[in-house]
C-alpha positions as CSV (number, residue, x, y, z in Angstrom):
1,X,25.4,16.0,12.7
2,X,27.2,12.9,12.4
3,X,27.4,10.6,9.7
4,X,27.2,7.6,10.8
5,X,28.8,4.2,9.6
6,X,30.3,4.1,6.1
7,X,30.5,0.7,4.5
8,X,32.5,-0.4,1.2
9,X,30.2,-0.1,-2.0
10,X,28.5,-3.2,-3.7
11,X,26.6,-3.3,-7.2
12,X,24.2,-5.3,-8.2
13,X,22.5,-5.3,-11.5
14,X,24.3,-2.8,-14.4
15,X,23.5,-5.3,-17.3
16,X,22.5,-4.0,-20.6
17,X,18.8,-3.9,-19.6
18,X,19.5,-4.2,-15.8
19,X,19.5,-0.9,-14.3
20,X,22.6,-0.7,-11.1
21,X,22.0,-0.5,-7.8
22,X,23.9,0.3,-5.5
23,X,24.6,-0.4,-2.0
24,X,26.7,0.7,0.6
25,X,29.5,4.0,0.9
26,X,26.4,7.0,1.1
27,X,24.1,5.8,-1.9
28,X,21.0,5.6,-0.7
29,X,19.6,2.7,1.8
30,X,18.0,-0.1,-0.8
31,X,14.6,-1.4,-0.1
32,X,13.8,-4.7,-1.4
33,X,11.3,-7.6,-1.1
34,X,11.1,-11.1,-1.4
35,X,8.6,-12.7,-4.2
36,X,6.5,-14.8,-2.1
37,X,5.2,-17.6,-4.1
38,X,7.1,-20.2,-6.2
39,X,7.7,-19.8,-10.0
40,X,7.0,-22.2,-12.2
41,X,7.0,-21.8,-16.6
42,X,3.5,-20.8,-16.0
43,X,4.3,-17.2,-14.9
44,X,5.4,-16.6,-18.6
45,X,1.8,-17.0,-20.1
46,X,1.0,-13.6,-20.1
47,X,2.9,-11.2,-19.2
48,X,1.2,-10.8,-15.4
49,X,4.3,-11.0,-13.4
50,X,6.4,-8.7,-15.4
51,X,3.9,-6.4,-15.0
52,X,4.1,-6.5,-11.1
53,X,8.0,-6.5,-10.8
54,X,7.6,-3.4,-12.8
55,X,4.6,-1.8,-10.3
56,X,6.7,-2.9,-7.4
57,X,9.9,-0.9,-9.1
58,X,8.3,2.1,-9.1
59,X,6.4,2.0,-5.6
60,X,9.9,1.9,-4.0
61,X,11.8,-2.0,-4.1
62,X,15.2,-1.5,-5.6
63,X,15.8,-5.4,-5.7
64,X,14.2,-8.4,-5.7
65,X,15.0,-11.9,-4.3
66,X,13.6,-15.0,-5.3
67,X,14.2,-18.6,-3.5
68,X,15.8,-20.6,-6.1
69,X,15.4,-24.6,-4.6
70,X,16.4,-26.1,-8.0
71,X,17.9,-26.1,-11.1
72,X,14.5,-25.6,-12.9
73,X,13.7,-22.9,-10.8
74,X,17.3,-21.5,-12.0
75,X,16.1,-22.0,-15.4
76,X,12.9,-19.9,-15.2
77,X,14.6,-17.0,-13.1
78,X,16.8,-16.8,-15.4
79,X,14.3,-16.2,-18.4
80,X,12.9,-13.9,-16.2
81,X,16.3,-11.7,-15.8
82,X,16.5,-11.7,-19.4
83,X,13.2,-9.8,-19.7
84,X,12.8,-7.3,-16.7
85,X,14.8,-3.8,-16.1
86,X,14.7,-4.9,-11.8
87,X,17.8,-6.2,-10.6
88,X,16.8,-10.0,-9.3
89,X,18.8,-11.9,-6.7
90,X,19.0,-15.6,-6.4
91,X,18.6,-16.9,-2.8
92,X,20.5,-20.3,-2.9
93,X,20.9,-23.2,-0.2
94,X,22.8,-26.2,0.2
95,X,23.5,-27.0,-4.1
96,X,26.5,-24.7,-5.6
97,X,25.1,-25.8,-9.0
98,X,22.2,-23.6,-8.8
99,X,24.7,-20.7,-7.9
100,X,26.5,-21.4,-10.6
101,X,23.6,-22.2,-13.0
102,X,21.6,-18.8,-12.3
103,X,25.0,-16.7,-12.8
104,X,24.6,-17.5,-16.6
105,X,21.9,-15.1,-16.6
106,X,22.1,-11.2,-15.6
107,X,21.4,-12.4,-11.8
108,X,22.1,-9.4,-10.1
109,X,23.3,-10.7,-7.1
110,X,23.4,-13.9,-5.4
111,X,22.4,-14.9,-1.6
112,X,24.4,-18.2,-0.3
113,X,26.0,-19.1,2.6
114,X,29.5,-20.8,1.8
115,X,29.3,-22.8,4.8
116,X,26.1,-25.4,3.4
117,X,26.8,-24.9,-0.2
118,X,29.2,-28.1,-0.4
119,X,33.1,-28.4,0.2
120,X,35.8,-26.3,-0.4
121,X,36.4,-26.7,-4.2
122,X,32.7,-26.3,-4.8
123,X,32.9,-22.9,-2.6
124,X,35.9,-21.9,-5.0
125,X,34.0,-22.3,-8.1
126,X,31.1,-20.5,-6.9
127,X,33.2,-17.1,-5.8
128,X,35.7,-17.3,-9.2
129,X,32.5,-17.3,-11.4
130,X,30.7,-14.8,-9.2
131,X,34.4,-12.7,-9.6
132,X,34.3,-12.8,-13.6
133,X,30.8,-12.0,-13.8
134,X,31.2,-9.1,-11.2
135,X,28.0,-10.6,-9.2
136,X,27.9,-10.0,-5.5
137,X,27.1,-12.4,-2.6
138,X,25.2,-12.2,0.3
139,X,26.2,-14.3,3.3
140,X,22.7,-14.8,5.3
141,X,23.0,-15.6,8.9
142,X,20.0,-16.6,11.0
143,X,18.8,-17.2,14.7
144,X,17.3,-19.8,13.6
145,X,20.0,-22.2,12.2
146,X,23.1,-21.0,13.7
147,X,26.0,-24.1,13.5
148,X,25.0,-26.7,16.0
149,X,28.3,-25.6,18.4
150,X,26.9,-21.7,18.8
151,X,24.1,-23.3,19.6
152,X,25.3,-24.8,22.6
153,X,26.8,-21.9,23.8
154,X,24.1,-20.3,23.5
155,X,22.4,-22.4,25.8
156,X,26.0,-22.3,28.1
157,X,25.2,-18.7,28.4
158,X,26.5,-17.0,25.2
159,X,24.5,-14.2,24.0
160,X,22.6,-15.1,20.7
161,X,23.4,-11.3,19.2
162,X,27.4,-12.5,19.7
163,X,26.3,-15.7,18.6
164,X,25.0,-14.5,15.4
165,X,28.2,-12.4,14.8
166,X,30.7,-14.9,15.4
167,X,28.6,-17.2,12.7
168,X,28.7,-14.3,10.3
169,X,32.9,-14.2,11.0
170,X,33.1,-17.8,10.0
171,X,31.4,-16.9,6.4
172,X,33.7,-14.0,6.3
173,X,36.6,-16.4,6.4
174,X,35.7,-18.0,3.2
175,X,35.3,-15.1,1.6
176,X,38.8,-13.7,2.7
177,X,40.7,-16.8,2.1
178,X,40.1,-16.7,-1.1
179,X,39.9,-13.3,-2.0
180,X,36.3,-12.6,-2.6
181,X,35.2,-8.9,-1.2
182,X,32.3,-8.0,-3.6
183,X,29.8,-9.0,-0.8
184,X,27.2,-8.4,1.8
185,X,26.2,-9.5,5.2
186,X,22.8,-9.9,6.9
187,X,22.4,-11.3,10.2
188,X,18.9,-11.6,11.2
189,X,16.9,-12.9,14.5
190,X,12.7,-12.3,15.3
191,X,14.2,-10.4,18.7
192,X,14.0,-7.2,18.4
193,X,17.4,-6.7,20.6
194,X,19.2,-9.3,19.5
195,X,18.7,-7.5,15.6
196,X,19.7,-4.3,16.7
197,X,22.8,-5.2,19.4
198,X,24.0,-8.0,16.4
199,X,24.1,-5.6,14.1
200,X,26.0,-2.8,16.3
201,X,29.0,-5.2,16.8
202,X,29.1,-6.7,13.6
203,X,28.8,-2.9,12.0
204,X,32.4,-2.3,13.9
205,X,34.2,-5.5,12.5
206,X,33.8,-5.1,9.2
207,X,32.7,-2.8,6.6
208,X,30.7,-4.6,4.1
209,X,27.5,-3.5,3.6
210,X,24.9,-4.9,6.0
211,X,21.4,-5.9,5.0
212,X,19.1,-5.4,8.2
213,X,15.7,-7.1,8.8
214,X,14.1,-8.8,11.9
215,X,13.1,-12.4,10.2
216,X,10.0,-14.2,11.0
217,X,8.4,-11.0,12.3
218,X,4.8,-12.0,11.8
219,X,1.7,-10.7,10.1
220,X,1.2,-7.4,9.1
221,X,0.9,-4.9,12.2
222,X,3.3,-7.3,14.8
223,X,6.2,-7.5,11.7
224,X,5.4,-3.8,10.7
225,X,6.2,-2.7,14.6
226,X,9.0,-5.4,15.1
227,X,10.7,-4.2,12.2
228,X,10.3,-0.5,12.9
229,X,11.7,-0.9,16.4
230,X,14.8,-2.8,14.9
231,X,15.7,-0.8,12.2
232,X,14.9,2.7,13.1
233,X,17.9,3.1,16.2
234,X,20.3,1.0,13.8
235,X,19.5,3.4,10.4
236,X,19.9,6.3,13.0
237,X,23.1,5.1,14.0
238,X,24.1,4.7,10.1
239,X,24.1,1.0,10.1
240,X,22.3,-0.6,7.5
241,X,22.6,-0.2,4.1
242,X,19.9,-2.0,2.7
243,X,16.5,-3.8,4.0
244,X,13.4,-5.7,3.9
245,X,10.8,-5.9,6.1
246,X,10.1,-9.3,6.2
247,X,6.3,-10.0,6.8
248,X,3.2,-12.5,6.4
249,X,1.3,-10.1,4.0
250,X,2.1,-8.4,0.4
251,X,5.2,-7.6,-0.7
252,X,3.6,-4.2,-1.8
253,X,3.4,-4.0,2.0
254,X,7.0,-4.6,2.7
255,X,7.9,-2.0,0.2
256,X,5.9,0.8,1.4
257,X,6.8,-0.1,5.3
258,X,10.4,0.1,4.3
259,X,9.6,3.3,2.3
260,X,8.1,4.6,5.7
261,X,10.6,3.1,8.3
262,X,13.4,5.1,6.1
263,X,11.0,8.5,6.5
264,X,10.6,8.1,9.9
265,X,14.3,7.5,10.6
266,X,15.4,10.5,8.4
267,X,13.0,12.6,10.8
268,X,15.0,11.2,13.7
269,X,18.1,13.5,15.7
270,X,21.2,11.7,16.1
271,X,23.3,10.3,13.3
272,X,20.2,10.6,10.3
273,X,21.8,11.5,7.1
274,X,20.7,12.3,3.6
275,X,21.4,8.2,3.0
276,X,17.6,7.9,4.3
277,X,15.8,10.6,2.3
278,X,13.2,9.7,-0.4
279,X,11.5,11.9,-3.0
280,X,8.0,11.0,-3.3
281,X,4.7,11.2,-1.6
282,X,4.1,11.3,2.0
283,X,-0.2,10.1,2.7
284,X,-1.7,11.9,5.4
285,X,-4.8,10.3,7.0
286,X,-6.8,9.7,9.7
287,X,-8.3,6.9,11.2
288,X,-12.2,7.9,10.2
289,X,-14.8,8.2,13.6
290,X,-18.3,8.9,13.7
291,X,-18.2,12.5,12.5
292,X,-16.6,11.2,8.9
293,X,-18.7,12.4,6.0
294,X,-16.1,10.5,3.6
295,X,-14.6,7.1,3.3
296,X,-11.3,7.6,4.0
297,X,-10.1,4.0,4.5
298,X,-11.7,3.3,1.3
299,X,-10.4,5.9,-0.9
300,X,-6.7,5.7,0.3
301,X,-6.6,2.0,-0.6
302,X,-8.2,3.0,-3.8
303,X,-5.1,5.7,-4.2
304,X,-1.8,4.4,-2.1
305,X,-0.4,2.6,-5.1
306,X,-0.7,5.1,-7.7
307,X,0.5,8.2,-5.0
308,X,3.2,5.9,-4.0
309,X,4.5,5.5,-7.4
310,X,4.6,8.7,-8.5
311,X,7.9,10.5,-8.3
312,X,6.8,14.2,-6.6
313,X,8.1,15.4,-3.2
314,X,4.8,16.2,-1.9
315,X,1.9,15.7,1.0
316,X,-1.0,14.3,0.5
317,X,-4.1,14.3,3.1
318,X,-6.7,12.1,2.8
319,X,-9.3,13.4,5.4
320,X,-12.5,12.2,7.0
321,X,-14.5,15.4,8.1
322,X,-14.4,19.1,8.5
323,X,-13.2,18.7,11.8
324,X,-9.6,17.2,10.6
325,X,-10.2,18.7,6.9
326,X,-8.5,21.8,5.7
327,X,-7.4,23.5,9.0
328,X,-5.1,20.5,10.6
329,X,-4.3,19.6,6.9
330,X,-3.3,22.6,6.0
331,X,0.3,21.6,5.7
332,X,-0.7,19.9,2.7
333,X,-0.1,20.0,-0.9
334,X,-3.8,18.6,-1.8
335,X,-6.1,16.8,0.2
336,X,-9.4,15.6,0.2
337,X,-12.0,15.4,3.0
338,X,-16.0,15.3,3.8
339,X,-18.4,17.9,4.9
340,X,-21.8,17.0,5.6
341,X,-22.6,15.3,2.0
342,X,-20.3,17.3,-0.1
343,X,-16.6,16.5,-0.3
344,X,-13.9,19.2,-0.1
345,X,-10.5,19.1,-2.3
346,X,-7.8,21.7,-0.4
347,X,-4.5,22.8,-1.4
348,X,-2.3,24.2,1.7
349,X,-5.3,24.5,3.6
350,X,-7.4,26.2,0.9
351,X,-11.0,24.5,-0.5
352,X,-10.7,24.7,-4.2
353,X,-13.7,22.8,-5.3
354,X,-16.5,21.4,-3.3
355,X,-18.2,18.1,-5.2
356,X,-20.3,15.0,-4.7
357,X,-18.9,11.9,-3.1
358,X,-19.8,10.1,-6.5
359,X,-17.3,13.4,-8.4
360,X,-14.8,12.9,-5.5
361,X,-12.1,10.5,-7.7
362,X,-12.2,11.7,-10.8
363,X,-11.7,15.5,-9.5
364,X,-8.6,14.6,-7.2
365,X,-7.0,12.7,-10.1
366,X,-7.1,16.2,-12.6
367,X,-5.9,18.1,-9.2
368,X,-3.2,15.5,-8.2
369,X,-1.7,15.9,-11.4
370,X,-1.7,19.7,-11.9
371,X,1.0,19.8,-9.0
């Protein structure tokens, strides 16, 4: 089986307190999120959001990006750096200051593009300090704000997935002319073809690490299939060494739909390698009908967080009925179900203990952890 696409490797994070990451070569494909609200000195009041970078760590996000509009916000991101073990990037526009401001703290990586961030000299001054503290760049192209000339042709007849690539050339020339290669690129459209056919050419003119994501995919379900139709022919093909499915809902969400684009596409012939493997817990469930004796929707919102956190290579089946219990289960390493008014907790297929609805959590909990 083929390997696919090899990029050049990129760390991020490796401070004192920071663990690395890294991406690129055949590490792993990164998943990582986007905090969705703004931060302000508030957040440190308690210790609230430290505790959800931490949950979010262990559910799956290997990186974190926060937008960074100002020099306060630069200020407070960087307080936070100090404190947490999660590598957090900076997403930057239009101000090299802030660049240069947030790289005082253990940043772990930095998201610009060189082409709004100011003139030449300030461009210069970003990538040397970026170069002495060994911090990496991502250039971020988008559909939506290509340079007003590829816009045009565009409209002349110009493809936008060419469109998008030749943008992403022109950041690359920066970066080249002044000697800069500890970076990434991410190109990124809300067209499900022009994502994947962008990211085949540019994955053949250069071999930094790519960052793949449809942009502006929607809420939940529509980003959630968007995404999953982008990413799963390029991460078969070996392009794509780190992503984030971008979506109007939770970031929990996009870290558990990256955790399960990467399953699926390791399940997928072609060019799948062991880049796209992950060790933990795969949830098995169905979608509950009139037969269910047993809240499944319920109980596997009550449970996805703590089974997706915890670090065993095993199946879990959260079941409504006899009818899709045990038997069609059976490939399981535990699952639950209902019978009648009784619930059933199985291992490979066998009932070990048969208990009241009102027994069911506390008895899955001791069984879940005896594997």
């Amino acid at each position: 089986m083929k390997q696919g696409r090899v990029s050049k490797i990129v760390k991020a994070g490796g401070f004192s307190h920071v663990r690395p990451v890294y991406i690129g070569g055949n590490f792993p494909v990164v998943i990582q999120t986007m905090w969705k609200d703004r931060i302000s000195p508030s957040v440190f009041e308690n210790d609230a959001i430290i505790r959800q970078i931490e949950a979010l760590g262990h559910i799956g996000c290997g990186l974190l990006r926060f937008a960074v509009p100002d020099i306060e916000t630069a200020e407070i991101l960087g307080r936070l750096a100090q404190t947490v073990s999660m590598p957090l990037a900076a997403d930057i526009h239009f101000d090299y200051k802030i660049a240069l401001r947030c790289m005082e703290f253990p940043i772990s990586k930095i998201r610009i593009n060189p082409g709004n961030i100011g003139g030449r000299e300030k461009v210069r001054a970003v990538f040397e300090k970026a170069a002495a503290k060994g911090i990496p760049i991502r250039i971020g192209v988008n559909a939506g704000s290509l340079p007003q000339d590829l816009r045009l042709k565009v409209t002349e007849g110009m493809g936008v997935p060419e469109a998008l690539v030749q943008a992403a050339q022109r950041e690359l020339a920066f970066f080249n002319e002044y000697g800069f290669d500890n970076f990434l690129v991410s190109m990124k459209a809300s067209g499900i073809a022009d994502t994947i056919e962008a990211n085949r050419i540019l994955s053949q003119r250069t071999d930094a690490p790519l960052h793949v994501g449809v942009t502006e995919a929607g809420p939940v379900i529509a980003g959630i299939v968007s995404n999953t139709a982008a990413l799963l022919p390029l991460l078969a093909e070996g392009i794509g060494d780190t992503i984030r499915v971008s979506l109007s809902g939770s970031m929990e969400d996009e870290v558990i739909a990256g955790r399960e684009i990467l399953r699926a596409a390791a399940e997928m012939p072609s060019e799948t390698n062991e880049r796209l493997k992950r060790k933990g817990v795969k949830i098995v469930s169905c979608p509950r009908c009139g037969r269910h004796g047993f809240d499944t929707h319920e109980f596997t919102k009550r449970f996805a967080d703590k089974l997706y956190a915890m670090e065993k290579d095993i199946t879990v089946a959260i079941m409504g009925c006899e009818v899709n219990g045990p038997q069609e289960a059976e490939h399981a390493d535990i699952g639950i179900t209902g019978a009648g008014d009784k619930v059933l907790i199985f291992k490979h297929g066998k009932i070990i203990k048969t208990i009241t609805a009102g027994e069911a959590e506390k008895a899955f909990e001791e069984e879940l952890q005896k594997i």
